[in-house]
C-alpha positions in Angstrom: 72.3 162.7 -55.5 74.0 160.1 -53.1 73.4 160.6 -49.5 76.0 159.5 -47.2 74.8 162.5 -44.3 72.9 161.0 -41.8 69.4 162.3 -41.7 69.8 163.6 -37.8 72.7 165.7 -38.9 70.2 167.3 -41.6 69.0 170.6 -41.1 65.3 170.1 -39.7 63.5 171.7 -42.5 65.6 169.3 -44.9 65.0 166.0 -43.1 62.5 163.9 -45.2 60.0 162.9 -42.4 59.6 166.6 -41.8 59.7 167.7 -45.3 56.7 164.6 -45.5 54.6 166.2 -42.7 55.1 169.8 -44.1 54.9 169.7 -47.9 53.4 165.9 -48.6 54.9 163.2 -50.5 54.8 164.5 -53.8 57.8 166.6 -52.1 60.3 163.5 -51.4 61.9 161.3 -54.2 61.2 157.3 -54.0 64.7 156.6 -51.7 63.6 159.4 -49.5 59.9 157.8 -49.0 61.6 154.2 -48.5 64.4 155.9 -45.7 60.9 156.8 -43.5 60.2 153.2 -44.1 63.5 152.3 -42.8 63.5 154.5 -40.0 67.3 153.7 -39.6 70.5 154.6 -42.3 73.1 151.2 -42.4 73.3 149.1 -44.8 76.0 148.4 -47.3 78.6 150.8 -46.9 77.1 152.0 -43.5 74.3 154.0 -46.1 72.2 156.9 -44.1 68.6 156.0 -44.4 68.4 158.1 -47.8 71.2 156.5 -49.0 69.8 152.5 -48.5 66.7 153.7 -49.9 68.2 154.8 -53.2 70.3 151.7 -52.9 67.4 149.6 -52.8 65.3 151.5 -55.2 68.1 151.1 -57.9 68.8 147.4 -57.3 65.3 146.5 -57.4 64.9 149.1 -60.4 65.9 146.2 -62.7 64.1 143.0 -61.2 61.0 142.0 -62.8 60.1 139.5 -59.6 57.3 141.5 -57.7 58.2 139.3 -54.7 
């Protein structure tokens, strides 16, 4: 799933910082945990948040550098 909405113009109960505080983390994928990270969308392509988190979860899917 690619997320080009922006997170304010989620419905509340599907917005992941309140999906977070009411169900846990175990509820939110990995780009949806880094977008509360981020706290702001942007990015290439003007990304939502949700969508630069997956962006940066798949391109640093493949590095082996832990830096």
């Amino acid at each position: 799933m690619t997320y080009g909405l922006r997170v304010a113009d989620m419905p509340a109960d599907e917005r992941p910082r309140e999906r977070l505080v009411s169900y846990g983390p175990k509820s939110l994928s990995t780009a949806e945990l880094i977008a509360i990270l981020l706290g702001t969308g942007q990015g290439p392509g003007k990304l939502s948040a949700v969508g630069w988190g997956q962006y940066i979860r798949d391109s640093s899917a493949g590095s082996s550098d832990p830096g």
